[in-house]
N, C-alpha and C positions, 0 to 999 in steps of 0.2 A: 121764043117769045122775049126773055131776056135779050140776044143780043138785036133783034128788033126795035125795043123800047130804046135800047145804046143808041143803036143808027140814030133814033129819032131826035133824041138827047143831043148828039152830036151837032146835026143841024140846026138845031135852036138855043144851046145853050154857049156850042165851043168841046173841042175836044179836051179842054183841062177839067172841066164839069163831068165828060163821059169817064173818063179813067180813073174819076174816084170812083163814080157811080159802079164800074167794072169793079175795081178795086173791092169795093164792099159786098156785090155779087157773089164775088170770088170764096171772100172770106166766112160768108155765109152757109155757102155751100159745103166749105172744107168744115166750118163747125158742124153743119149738122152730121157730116159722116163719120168724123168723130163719135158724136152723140150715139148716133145707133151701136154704134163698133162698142161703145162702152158702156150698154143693156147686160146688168146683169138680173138674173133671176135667181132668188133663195127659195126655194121650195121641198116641203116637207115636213117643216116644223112646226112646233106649237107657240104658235104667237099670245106674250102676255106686253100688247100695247101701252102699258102703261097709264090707257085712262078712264081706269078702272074697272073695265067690263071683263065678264070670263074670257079664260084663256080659249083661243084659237086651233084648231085639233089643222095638219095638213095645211097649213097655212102657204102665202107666197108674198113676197116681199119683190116689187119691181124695181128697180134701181137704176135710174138712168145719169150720167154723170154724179155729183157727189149726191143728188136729193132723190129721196122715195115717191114714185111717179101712180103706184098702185100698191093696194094692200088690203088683204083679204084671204077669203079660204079658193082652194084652190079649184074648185067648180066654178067659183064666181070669175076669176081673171085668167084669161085668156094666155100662154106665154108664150112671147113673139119666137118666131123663128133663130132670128140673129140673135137672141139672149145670151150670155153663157152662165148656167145652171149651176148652182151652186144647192147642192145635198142636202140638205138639214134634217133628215128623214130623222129622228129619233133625237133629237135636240130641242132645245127650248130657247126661244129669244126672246129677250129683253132689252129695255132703249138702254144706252150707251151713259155707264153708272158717271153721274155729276160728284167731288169734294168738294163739297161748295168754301171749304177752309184750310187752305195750306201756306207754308211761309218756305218760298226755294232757296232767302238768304241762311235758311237755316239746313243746317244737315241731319238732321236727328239720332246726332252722336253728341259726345259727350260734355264736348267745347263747345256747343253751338249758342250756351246760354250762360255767360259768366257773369250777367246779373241774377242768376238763381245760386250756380254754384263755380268762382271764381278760380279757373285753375289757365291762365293768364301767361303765369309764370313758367307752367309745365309745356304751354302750346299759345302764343300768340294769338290773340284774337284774328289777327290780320294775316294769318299765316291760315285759320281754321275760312278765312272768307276767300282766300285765295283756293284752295281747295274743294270749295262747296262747287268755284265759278268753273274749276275746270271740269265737276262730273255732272253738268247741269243736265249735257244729251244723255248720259245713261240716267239722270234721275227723270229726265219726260220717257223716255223709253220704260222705265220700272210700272209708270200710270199706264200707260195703256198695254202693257202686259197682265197687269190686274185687273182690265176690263173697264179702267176707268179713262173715258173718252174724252174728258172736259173738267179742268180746272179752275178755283177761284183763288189767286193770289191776294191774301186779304192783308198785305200791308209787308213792305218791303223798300228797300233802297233803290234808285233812280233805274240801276241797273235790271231791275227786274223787268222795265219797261223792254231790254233788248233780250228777255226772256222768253216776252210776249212775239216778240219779231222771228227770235227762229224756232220757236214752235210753228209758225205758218209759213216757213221752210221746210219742215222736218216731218219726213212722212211717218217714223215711230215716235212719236207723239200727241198729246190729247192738245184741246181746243184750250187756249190760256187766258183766263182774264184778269185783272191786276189793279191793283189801287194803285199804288204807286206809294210814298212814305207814306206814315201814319203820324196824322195830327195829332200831339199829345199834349196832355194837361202834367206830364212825366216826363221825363227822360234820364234811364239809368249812364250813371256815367260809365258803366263797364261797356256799354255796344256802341261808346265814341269810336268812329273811323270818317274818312274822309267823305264819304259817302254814307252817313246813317240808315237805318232801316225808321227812325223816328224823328219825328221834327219837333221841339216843343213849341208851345205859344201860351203867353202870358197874359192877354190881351185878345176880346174879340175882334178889334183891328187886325192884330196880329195873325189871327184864324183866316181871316177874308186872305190876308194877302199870302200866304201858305197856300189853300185852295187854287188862287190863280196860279201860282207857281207849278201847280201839279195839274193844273188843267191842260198848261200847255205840252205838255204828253200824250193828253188825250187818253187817261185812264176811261177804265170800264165803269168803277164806279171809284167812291173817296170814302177811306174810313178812318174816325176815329179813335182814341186810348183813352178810356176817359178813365181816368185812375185819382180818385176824390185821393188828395191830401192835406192831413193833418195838420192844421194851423191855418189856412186858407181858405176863404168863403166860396162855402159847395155853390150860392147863387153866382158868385163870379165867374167858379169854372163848369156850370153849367153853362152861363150866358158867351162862352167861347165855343162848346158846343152846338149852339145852338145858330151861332155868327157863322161857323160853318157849316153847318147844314144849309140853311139860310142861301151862301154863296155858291152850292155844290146846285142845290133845284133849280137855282136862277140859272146854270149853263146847263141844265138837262141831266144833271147825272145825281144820283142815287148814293145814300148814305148809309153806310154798314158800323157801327158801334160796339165796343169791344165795354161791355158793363156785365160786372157779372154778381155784383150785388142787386137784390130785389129794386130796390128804391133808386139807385143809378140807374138802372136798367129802365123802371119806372121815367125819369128826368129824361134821358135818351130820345126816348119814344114819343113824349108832351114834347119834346124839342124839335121833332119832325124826323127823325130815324126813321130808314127801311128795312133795316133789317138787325136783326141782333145778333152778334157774333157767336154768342157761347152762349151755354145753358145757364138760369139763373143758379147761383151755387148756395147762397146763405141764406136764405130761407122757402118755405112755401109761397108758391106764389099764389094772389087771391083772388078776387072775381072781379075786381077793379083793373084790374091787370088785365087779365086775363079779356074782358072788354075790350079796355085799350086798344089791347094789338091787334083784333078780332074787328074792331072800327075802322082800324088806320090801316089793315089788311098789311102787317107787321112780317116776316119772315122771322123766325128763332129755328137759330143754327146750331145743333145738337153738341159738338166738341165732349162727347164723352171721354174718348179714349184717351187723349191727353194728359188727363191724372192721374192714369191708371201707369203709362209709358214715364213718367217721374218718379211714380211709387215703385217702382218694378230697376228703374236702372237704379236710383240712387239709393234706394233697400237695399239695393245687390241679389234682386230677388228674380232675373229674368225670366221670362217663359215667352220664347218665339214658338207661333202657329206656325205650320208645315207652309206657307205660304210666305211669312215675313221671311223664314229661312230660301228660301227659293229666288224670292223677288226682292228681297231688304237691301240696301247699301251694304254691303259687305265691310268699308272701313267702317262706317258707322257702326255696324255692329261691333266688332270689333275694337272698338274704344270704350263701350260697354264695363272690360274688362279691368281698364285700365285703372278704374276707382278703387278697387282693394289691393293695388299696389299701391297708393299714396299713402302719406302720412296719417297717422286721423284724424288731426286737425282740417286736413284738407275735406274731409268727407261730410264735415257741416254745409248744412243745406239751407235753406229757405225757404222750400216749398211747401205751403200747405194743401193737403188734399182735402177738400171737405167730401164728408159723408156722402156713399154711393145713394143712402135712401132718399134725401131731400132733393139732390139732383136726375134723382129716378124717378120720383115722383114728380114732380114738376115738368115732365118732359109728359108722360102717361096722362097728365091731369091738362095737357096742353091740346096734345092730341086729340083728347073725348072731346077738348070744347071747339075745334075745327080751327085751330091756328094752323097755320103752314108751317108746315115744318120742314127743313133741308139738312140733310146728312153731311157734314164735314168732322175735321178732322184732327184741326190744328196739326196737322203735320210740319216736322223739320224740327218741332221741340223732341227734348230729350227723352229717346222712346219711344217714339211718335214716328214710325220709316214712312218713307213717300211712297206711294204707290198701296202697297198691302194692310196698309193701315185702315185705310174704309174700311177693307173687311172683318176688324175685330172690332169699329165701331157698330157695324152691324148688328153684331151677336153683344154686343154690351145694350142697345136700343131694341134687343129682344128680349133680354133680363129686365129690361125697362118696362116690359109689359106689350110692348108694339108688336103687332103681327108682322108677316113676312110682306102683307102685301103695302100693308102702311109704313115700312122700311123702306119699299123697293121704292113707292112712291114716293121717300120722302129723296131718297137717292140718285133720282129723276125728275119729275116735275118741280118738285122742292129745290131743288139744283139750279135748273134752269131759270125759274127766276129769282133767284140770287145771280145770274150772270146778268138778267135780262131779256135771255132771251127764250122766251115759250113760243113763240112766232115758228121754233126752228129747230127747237129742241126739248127733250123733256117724255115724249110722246114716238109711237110711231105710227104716222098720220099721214097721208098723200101730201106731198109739196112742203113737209118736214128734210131736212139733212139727216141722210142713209148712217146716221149714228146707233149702230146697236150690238150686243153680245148674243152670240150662240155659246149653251152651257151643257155641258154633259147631263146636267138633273134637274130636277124642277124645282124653280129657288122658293116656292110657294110652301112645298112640302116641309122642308128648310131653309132659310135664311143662309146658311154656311154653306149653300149650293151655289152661291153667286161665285164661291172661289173657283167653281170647277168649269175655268170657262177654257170653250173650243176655238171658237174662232174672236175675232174682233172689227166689226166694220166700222171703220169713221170715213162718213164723205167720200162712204161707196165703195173705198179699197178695203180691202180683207186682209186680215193679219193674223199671222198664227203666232203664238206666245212664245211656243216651244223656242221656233226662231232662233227668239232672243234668248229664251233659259240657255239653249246648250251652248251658247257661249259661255254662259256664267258659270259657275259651281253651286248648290244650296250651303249655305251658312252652316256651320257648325259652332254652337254658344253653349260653353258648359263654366260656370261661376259658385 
């Protein structure tokens, strides 16, 4: 029939017309057999889909190229012949865990922040950034040995743009999305390098044209530092806030706000913010608020662990979980140490931690009132490893009062859109991307079950962790 329709072609149109027409036949054909040749089928397990209903006993997951083509318990879906069968008999799956907050410029050792604690002279800034760039593939490799499938770079140097590029080279890797710099109302002079991680602007002019600058990247989404200071009118550098947000919706892209004051936080969000970086930290937040973001359908991004990973390195107080040791940057840990050999002058800090209860409470007090909520991480601050760090924010957003299943879901759905994309992700859904973890336990039961993951699918291929551990060594950290 095909090369029928060619003859026919040929005669009426010319043979330069038929030999595309071939040409595309051709190609068609060779993709579909592709296609079938790369059916695979998961069957066995207990599927917890992620959008909200009980879990799945004997479930099957179809997988045809990178997206889920069928999904259901395994009476209901039929499994083609050509599939290849993948086990799950006694495992538990869940979609493919989202940090919807990480920074790759950063390493989360000890130099990574010499505007918190400035040891400059011990290790060049530009010496610690040269170093972050060369172990970028083991730090994407470190995510999705954790089980986490999909990243949000929430604010980074130009470079992070070519972060995004070989991650959608790199098969051990999660899915990468990225601002690109961070608009600030700030800029510490210790993280000057040629290439900053922050742009300041003084001026809502000056916002507009930053935006455009960063547009031509073609970021995921644009965030900004909105860091009120002292002597200068909070309405002016709100109104820069606001000039970029402003210029970010007019080219279709979404605005993430780093405010971690109530009432910033507050200005942020009247100013058209999407989403809020970190948890509010200085006070209770109230029902005005709480509105707010409930109206403007607002995402707030959890960033527990991060104060916890400052309080812990520069106390000199460490405690790595069986899993940071495993899967943590090993020099990063490693540099850990290096703070109680300095002088003690040098071990002045400037970090404040506020109280676990106001920032625990306000996340619990978020939740009952049906904000969205999305699990990150701030990872690459000091403390804060890439990869294995979800999982101890996990277990700090369950001291928070959150059940396992409103973690999991804030870990996924909540994830996803902060990238933007629920279309594709977040869920596992027929005509979703075959993003998902098989776990040894059921992470319902606990929450600290998500660490014990078996396999890893992103975009259909399967990854086994181990893999990758037994090249490494697990950390050893005694301080």
């Amino acid at each position: 029939m095909i090369y029928r329709y060619i003859n026919w072609m040929m005669k009426r149109q010319g043979l330069v017309c038929a030999r595309g027409l071939l040409a595309i036949f051709l190609s068609l054909f060779a993709c579909t057999k592709w296609v079938v040749a790369d059916m695979k089928a998961f069957v066995g397990g207990t599927l917890i889909d992620g959008t909200g209903g009980a879990p799945r006993a004997d479930a099957v997951i179809l997988v045809q190229d990178e997206r889920i083509v069928e999904v259901g318990s395994r009476d209901e879906i039929p499994i083609p012949s050509d599939a290849r069968v993948v086990d799950a008999s006694g495992k538990w799956i869940v979609p493919g865990l989202i940090d919807a907050h990480i920074h790759f410029f950063q390493s989360g050792g000890l130099y990574t922040r010499p505007d918190v604690i400035d040891l400059r002279d011990v290790r060049p800034y530009a010496d610690e950034i040269a170093s972050i760039k060369e172990r970028i593939p083991a730090t994407l490799a470190r995510y999705l040995a954790s089980g986490v499938t999909s990243v949000v770079d929430v604010g980074g140097p130009f470079w992070t743009f070519d972060v995004r590029d070989l991650a959608r080279q790199t098969e051990w890797a999660p899915r990468v999305a990225v601002t690109g710099p961070l608009i600030a109302t700030y800029f510490p002079q210790e993280l000057k390098v040629d290439d900053p991680a922050l742009i300041k602007v003084n001026s809502a002019e000056e916002s507009r044209a930053v935006v455009r600058e960063i547009l031509a990247r073609k970021p995921d989404l644009i965030k900004i530092w909105f860091i009120p200071l002292p002597g200068r009118s909070l309405a002016l550098q709100t109104a820069v806030v606001q000039a970029a947000v402003e210029a970010s919706h007019a080219a279709g892209r979404r605005v993430i706000v780093h405010a971690t004051e109530l009432e910033t936080a507050r200005l942020a969000v009247q100013a058209g913010a999407d989403i809020l970086a970190h948890s509010v930290e200085d006070r209770r937040v109230d029902d005005a608020f709480i509105k707010l973001l409930k109206d403007r359908n607002v995402v707030y991004v959890t960033t527990l662990v991060v104060n916890e990973g400052y309080q812990e390195v520069l106390g000199q107080k460490v405690r790595l979980s069986n899993i940071e040791r495993r899967l943590g940057d090993p020099e990063a840990i490693a540099s850990f140490r290096d703070l109680a050999r300095l002088p003690a002058r040098k071990r002045l800090w400037a970090f404040h931690w506020f109280g676990r209860e106001t920032v625990f409470w306000n996340l619990k007090r978020l939740q009952q009132s049906g904000v969205t909520i999305a699990a990150g991480t701030d990872a690459g601050n000091i403390g804060t490893l890439h990869g294995p760090a979800l999982h101890r924010e996990f277990e700090l957003m369950a001291e928070a009062g959150l059940s396992p299943q409103e973690i999991l879901t804030a870990a996924t759905r909540g994830g996803a859109r902060v990238m933007g994309r629920s279309a594709e992700l977040g869920t596992l859904e027929k005509g979703k991307l075959a993003d998902f973890v098989l776990l040894d336990a059921d992470p319902l039961a606990d929450i600290t079950h998500l660490r014990r993951v078996f396999r890893v699918v992103k975009g259909g291929q399967v990854f086994d962790p181990k893999a990758w551990d037994e090249r490494h060594q697990p950390v050893q950290l005694e301080l």
